[in-house]
mmCIF file of the N, C-alpha and C atoms, coordinates in Angstrom:
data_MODEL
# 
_entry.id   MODEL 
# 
loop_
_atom_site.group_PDB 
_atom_site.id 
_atom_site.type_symbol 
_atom_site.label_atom_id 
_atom_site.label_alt_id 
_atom_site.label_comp_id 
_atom_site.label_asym_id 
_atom_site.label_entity_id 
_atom_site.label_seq_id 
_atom_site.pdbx_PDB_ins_code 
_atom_site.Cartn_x 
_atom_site.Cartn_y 
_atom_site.Cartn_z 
_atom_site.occupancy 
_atom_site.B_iso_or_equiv 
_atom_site.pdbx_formal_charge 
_atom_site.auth_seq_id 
_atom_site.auth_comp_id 
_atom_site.auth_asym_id 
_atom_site.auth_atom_id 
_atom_site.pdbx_PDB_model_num 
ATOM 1   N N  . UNK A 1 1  ? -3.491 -27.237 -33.648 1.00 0.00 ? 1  UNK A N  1 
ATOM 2   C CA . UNK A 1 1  ? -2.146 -26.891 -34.106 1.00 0.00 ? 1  UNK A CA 1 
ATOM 3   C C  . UNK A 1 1  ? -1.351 -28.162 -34.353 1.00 0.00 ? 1  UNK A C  1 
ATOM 4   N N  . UNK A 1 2  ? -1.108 -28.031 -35.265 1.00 0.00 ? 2  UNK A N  1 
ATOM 5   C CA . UNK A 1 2  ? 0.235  -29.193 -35.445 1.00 0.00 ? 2  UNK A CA 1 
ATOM 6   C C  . UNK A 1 2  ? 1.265  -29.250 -34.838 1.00 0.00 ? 2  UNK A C  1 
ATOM 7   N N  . UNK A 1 3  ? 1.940  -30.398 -34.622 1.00 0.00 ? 3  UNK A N  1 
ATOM 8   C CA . UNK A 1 3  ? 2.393  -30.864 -33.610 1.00 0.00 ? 3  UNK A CA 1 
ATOM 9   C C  . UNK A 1 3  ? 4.242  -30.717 -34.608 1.00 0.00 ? 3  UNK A C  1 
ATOM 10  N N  . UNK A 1 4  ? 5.222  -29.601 -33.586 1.00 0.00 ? 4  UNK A N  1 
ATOM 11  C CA . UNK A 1 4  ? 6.353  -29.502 -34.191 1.00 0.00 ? 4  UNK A CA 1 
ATOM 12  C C  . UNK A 1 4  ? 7.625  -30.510 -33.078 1.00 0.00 ? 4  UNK A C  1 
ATOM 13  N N  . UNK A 1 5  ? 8.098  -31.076 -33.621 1.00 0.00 ? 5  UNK A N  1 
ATOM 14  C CA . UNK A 1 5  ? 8.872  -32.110 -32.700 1.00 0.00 ? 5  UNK A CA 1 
ATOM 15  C C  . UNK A 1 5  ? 10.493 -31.398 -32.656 1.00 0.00 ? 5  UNK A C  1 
ATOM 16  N N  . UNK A 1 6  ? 11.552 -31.976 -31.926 1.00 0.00 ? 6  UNK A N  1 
ATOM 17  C CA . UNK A 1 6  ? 12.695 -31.155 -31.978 1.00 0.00 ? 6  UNK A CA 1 
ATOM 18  C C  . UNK A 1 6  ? 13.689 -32.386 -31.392 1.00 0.00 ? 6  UNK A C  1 
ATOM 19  N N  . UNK A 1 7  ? 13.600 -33.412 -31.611 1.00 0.00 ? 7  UNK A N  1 
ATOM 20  C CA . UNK A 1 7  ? 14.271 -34.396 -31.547 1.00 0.00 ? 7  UNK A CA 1 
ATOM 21  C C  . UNK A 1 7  ? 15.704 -34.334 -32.118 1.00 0.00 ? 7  UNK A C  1 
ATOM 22  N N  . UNK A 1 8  ? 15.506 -34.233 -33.662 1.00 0.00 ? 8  UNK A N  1 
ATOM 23  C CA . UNK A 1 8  ? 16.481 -34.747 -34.343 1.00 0.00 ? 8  UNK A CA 1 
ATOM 24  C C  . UNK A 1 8  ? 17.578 -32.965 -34.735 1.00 0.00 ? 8  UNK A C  1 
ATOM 25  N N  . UNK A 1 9  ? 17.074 -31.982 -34.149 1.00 0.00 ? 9  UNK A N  1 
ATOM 26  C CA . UNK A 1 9  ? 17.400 -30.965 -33.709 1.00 0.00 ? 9  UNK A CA 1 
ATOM 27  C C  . UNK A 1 9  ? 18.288 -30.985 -32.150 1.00 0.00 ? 9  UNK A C  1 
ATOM 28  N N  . UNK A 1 10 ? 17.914 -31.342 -31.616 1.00 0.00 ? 10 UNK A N  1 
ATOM 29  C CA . UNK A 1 10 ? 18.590 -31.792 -30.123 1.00 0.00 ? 10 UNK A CA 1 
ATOM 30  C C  . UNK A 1 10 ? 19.571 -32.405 -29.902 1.00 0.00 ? 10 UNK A C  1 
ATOM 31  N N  . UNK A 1 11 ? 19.284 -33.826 -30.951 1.00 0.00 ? 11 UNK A N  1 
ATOM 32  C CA . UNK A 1 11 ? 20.474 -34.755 -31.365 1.00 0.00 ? 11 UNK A CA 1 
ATOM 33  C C  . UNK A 1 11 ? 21.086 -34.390 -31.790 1.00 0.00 ? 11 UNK A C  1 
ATOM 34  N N  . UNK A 1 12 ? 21.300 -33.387 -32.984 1.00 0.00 ? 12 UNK A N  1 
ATOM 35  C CA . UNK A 1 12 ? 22.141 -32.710 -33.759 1.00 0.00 ? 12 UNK A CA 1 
ATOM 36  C C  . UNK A 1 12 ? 23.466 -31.924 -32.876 1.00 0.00 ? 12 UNK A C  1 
ATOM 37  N N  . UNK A 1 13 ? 22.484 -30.850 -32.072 1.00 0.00 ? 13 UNK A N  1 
ATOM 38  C CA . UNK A 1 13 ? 23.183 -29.892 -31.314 1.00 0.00 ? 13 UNK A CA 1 
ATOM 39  C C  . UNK A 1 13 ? 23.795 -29.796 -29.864 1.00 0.00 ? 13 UNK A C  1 
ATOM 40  N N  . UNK A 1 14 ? 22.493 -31.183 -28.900 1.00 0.00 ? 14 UNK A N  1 
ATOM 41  C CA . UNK A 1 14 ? 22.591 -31.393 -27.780 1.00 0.00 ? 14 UNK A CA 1 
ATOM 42  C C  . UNK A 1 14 ? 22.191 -30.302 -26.770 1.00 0.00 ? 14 UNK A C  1 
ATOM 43  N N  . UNK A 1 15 ? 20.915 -29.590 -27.653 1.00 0.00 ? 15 UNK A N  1 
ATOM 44  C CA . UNK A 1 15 ? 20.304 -28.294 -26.867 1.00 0.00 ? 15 UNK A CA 1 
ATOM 45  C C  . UNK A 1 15 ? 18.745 -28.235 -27.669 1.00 0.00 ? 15 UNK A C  1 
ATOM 46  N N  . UNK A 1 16 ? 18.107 -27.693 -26.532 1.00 0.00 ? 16 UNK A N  1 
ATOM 47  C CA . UNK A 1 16 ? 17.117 -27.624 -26.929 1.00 0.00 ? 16 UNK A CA 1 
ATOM 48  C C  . UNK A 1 16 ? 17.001 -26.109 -28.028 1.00 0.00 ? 16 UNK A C  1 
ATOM 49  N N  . UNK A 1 17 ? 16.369 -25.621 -29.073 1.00 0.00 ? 17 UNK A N  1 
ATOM 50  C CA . UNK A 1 17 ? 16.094 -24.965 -29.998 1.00 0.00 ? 17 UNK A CA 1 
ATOM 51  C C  . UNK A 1 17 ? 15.256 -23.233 -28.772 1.00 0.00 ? 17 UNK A C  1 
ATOM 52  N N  . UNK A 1 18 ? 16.088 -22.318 -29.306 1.00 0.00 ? 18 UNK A N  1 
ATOM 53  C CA . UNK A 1 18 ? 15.655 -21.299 -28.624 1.00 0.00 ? 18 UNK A CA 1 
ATOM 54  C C  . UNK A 1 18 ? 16.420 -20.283 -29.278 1.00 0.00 ? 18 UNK A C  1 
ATOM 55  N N  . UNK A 1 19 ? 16.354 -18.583 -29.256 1.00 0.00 ? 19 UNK A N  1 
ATOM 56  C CA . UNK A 1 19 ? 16.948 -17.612 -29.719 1.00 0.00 ? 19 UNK A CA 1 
ATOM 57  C C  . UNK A 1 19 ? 16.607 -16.929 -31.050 1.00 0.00 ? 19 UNK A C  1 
ATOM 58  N N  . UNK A 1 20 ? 17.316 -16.588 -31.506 1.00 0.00 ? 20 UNK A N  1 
ATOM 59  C CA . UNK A 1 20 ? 16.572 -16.152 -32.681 1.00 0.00 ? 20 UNK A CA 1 
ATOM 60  C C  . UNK A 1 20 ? 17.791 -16.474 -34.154 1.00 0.00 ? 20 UNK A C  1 
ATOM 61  N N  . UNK A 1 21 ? 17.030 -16.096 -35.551 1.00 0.00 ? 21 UNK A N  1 
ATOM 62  C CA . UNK A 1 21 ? 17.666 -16.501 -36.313 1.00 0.00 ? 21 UNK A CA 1 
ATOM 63  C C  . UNK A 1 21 ? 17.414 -16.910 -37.608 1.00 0.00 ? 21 UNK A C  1 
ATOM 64  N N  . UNK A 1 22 ? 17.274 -17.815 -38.359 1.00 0.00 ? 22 UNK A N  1 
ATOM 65  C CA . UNK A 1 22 ? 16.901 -18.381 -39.814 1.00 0.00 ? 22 UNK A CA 1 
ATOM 66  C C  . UNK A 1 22 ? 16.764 -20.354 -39.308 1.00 0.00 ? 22 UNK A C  1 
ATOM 67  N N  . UNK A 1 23 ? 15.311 -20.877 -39.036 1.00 0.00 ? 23 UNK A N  1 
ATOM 68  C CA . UNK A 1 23 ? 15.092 -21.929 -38.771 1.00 0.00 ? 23 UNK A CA 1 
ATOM 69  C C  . UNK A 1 23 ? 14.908 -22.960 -39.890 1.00 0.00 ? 23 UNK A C  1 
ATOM 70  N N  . UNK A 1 24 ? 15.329 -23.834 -39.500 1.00 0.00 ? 24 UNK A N  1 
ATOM 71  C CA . UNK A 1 24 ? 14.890 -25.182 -40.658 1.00 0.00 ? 24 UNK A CA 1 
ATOM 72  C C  . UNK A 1 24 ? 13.989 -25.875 -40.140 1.00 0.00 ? 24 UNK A C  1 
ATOM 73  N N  . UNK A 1 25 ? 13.360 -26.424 -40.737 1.00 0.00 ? 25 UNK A N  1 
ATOM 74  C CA . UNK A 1 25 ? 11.912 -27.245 -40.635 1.00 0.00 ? 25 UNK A CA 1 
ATOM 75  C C  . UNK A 1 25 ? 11.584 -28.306 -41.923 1.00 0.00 ? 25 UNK A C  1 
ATOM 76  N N  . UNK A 1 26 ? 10.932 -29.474 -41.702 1.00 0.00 ? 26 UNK A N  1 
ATOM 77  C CA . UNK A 1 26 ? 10.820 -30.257 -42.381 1.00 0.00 ? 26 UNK A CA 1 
ATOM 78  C C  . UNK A 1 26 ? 10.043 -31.580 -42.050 1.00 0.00 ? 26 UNK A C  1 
ATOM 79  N N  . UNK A 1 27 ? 9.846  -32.485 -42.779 1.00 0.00 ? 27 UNK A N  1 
ATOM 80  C CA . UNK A 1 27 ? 9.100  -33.732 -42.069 1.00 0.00 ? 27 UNK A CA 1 
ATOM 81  C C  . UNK A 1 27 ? 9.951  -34.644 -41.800 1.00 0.00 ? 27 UNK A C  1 
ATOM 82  N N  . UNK A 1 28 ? 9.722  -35.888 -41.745 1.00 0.00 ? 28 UNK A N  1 
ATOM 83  C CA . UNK A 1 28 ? 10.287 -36.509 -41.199 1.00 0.00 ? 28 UNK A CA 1 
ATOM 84  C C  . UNK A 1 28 ? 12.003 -37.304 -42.060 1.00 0.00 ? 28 UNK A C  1 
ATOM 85  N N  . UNK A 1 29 ? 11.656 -37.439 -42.720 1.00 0.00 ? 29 UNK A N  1 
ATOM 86  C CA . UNK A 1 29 ? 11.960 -37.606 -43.912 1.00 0.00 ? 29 UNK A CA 1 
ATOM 87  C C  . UNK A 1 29 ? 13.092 -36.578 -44.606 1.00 0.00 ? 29 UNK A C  1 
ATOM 88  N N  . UNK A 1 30 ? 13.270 -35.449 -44.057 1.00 0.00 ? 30 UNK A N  1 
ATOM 89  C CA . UNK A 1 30 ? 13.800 -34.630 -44.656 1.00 0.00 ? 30 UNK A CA 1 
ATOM 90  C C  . UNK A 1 30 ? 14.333 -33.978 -46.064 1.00 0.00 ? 30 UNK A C  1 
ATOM 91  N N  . UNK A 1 31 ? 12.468 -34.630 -46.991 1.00 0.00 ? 31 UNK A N  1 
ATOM 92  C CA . UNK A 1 31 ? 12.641 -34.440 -48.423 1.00 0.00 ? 31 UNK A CA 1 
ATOM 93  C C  . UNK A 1 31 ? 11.864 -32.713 -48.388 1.00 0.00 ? 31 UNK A C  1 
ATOM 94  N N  . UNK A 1 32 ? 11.368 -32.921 -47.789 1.00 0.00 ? 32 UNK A N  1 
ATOM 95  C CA . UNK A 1 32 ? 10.483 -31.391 -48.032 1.00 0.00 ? 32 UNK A CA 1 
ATOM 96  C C  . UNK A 1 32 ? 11.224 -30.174 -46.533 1.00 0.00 ? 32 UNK A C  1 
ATOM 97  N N  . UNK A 1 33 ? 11.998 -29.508 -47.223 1.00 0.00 ? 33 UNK A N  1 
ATOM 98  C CA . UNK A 1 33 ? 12.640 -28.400 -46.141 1.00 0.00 ? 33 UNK A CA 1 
ATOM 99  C C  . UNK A 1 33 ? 12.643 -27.008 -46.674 1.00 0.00 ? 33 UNK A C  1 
ATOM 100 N N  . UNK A 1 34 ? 12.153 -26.143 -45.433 1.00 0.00 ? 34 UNK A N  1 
ATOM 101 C CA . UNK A 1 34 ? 11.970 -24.698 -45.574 1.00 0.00 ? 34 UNK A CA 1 
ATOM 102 C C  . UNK A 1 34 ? 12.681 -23.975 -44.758 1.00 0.00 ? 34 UNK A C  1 
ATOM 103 N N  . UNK A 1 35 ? 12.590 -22.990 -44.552 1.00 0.00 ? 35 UNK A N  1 
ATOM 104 C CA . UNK A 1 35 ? 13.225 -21.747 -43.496 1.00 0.00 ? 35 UNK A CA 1 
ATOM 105 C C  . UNK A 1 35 ? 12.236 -20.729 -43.630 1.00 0.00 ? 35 UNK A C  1 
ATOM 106 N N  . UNK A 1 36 ? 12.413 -20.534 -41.866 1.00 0.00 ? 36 UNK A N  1 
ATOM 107 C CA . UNK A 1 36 ? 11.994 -19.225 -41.246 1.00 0.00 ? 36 UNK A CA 1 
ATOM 108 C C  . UNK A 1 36 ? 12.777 -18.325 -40.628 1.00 0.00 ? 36 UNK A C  1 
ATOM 109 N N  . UNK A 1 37 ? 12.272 -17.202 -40.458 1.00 0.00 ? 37 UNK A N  1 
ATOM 110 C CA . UNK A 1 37 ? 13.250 -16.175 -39.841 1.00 0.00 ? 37 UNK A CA 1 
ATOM 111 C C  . UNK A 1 37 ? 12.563 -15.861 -38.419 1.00 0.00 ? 37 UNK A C  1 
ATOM 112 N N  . UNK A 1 38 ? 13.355 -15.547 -37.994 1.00 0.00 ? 38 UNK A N  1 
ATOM 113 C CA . UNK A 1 38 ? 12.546 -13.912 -36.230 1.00 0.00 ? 38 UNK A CA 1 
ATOM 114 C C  . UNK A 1 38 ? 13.097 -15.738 -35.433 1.00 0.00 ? 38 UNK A C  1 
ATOM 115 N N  . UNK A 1 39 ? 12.786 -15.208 -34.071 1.00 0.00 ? 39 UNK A N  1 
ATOM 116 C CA . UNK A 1 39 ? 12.849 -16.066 -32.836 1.00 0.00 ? 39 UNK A CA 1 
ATOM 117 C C  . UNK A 1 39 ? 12.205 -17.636 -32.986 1.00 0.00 ? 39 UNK A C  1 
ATOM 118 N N  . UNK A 1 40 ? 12.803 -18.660 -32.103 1.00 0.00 ? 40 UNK A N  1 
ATOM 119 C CA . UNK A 1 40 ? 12.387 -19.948 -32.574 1.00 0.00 ? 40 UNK A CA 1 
ATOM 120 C C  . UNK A 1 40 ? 10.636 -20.013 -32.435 1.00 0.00 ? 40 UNK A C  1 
ATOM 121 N N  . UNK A 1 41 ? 10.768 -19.169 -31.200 1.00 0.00 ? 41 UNK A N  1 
ATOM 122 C CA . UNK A 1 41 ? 8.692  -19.174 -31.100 1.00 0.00 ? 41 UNK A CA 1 
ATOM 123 C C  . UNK A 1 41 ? 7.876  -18.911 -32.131 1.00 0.00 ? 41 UNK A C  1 
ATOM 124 N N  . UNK A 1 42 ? 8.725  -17.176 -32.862 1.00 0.00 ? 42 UNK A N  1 
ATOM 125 C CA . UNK A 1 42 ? 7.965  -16.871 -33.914 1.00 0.00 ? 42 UNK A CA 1 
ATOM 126 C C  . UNK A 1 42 ? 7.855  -17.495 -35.258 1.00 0.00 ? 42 UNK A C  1 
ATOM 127 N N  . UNK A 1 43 ? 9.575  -18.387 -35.471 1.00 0.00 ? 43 UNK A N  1 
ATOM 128 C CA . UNK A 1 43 ? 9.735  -19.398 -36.703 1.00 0.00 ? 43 UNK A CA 1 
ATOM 129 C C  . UNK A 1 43 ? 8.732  -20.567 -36.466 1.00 0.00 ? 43 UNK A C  1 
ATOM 130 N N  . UNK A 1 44 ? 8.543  -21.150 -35.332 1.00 0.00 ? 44 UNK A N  1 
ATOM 131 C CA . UNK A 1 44 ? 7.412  -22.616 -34.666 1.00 0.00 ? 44 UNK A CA 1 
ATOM 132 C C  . UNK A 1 44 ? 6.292  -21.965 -35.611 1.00 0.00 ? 44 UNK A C  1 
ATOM 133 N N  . UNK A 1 45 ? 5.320  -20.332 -35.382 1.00 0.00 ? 45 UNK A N  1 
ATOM 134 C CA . UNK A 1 45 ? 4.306  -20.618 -35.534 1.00 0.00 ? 45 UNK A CA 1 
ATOM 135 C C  . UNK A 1 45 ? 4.085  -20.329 -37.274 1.00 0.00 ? 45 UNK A C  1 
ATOM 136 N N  . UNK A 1 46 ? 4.943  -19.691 -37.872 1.00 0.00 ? 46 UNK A N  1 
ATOM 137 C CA . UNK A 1 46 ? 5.442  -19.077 -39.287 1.00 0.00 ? 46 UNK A CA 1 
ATOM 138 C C  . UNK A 1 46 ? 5.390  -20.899 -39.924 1.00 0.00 ? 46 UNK A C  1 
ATOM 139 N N  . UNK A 1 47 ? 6.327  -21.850 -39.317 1.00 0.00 ? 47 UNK A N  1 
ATOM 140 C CA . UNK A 1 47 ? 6.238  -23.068 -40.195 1.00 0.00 ? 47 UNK A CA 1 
ATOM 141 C C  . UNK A 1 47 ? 4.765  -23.963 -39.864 1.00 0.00 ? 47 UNK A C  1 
ATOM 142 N N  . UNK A 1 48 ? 3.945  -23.759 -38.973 1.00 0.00 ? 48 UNK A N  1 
ATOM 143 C CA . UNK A 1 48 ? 2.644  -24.347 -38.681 1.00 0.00 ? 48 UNK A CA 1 
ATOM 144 C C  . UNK A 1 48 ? 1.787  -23.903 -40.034 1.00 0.00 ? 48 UNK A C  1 
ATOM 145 N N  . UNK A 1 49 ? 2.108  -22.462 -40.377 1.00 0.00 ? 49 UNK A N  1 
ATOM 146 C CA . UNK A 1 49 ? 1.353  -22.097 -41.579 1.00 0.00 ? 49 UNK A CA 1 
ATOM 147 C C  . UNK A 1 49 ? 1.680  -22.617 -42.591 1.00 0.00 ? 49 UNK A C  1 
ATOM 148 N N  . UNK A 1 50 ? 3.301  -22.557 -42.932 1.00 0.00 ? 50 UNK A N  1 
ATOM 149 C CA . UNK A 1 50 ? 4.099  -23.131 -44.007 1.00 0.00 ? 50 UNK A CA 1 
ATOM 150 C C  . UNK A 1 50 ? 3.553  -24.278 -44.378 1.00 0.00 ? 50 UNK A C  1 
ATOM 151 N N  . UNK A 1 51 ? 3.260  -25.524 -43.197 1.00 0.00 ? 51 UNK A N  1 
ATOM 152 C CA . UNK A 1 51 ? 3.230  -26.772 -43.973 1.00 0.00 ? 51 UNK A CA 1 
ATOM 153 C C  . UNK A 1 51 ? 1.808  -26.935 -44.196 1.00 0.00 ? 51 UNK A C  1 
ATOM 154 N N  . UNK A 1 52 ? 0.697  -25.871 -43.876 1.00 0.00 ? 52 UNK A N  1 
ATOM 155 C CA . UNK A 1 52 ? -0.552 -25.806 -44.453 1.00 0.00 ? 52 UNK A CA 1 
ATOM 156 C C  . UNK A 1 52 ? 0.051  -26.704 -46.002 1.00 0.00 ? 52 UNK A C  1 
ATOM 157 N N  . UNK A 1 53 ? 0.992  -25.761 -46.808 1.00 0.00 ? 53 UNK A N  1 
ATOM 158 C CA . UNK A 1 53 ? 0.897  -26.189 -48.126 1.00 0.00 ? 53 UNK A CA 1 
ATOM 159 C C  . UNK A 1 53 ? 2.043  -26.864 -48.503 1.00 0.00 ? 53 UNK A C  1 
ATOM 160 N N  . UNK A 1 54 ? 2.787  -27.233 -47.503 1.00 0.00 ? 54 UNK A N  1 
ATOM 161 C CA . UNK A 1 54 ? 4.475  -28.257 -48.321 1.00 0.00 ? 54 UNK A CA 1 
ATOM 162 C C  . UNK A 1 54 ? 4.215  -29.580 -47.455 1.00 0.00 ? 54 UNK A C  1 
ATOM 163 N N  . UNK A 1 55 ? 3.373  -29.978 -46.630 1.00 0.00 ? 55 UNK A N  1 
ATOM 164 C CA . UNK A 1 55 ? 3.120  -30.897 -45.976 1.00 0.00 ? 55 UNK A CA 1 
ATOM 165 C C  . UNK A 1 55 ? 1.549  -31.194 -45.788 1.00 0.00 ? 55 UNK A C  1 
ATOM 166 N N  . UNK A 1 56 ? 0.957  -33.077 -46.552 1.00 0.00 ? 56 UNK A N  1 
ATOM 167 C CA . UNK A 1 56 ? 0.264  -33.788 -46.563 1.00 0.00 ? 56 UNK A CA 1 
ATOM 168 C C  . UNK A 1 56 ? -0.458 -33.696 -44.846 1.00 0.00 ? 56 UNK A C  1 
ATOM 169 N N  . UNK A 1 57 ? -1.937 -33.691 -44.973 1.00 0.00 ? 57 UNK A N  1 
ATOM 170 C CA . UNK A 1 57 ? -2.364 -33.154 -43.853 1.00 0.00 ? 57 UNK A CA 1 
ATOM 171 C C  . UNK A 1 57 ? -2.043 -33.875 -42.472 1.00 0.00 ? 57 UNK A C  1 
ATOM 172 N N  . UNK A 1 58 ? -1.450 -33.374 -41.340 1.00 0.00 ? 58 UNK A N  1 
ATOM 173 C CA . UNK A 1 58 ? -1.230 -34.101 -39.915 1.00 0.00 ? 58 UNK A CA 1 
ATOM 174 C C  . UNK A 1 58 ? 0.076  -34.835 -40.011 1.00 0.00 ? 58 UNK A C  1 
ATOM 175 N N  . UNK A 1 59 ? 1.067  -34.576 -41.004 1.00 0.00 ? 59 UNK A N  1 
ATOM 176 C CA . UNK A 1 59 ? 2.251  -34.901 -41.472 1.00 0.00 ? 59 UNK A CA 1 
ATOM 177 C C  . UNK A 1 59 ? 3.430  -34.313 -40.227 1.00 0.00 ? 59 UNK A C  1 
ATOM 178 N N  . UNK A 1 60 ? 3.415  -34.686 -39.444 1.00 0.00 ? 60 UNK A N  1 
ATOM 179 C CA . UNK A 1 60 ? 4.669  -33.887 -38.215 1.00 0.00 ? 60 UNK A CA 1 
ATOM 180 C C  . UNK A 1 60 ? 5.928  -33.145 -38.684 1.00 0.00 ? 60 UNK A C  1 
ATOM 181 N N  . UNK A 1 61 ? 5.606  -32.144 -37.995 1.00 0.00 ? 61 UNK A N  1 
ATOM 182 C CA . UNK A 1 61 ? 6.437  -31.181 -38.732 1.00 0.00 ? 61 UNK A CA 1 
ATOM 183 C C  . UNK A 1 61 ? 7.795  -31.404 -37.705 1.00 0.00 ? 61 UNK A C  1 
ATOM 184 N N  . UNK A 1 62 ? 9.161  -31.104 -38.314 1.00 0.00 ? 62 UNK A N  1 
ATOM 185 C CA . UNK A 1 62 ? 10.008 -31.462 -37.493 1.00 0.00 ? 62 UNK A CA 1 
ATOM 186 C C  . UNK A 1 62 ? 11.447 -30.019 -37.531 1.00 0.00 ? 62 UNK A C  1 
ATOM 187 N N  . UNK A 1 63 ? 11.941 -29.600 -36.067 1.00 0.00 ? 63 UNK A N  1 
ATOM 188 C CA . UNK A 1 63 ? 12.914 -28.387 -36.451 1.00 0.00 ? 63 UNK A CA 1 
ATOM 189 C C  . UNK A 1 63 ? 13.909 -29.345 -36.243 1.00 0.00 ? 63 UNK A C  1 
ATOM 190 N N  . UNK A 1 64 ? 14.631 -28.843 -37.774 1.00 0.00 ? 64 UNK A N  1 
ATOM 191 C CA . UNK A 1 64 ? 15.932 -29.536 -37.974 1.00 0.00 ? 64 UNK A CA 1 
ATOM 192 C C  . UNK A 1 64 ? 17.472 -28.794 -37.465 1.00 0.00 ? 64 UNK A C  1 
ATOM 193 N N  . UNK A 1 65 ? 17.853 -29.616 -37.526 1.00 0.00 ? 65 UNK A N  1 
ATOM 194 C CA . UNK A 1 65 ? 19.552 -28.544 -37.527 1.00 0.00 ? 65 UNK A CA 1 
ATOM 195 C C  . UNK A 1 65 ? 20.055 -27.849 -38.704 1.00 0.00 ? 65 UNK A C  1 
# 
């Protein structure tokens, strides 16, 4: 599984990512960004699939604010 980081999500908000809702996700870089829907668990594993195809392989996927 690829590895989803929540750093610059944390920094943003000063909380860790939990609940439910419409998630952002992206690399590092924040040129390539998507959204998911349902709970942060179920958005984590929805964008693992996502960057199958919007993200260069082993590219860290990152939840944004």
């Amino acid at each position: 599984m690829r590895e989803v980081r929540t750093e610059k999500y944390e920094w943003s908000t000063g909380k860790k990512p939990r609940g439910y809702g419409n998630w952002a996700f992206g690399n590092r870089s924040e040129t390539v960004v998507w959204f998911e829907f349902g709970s942060y668990a179920e958005a984590k594993k929805k964008a693992v699939v996502t960057a199958k195809e919007k993200l260069p392989n082993g590219e860290t996927i990152y939840a944004l604010p």
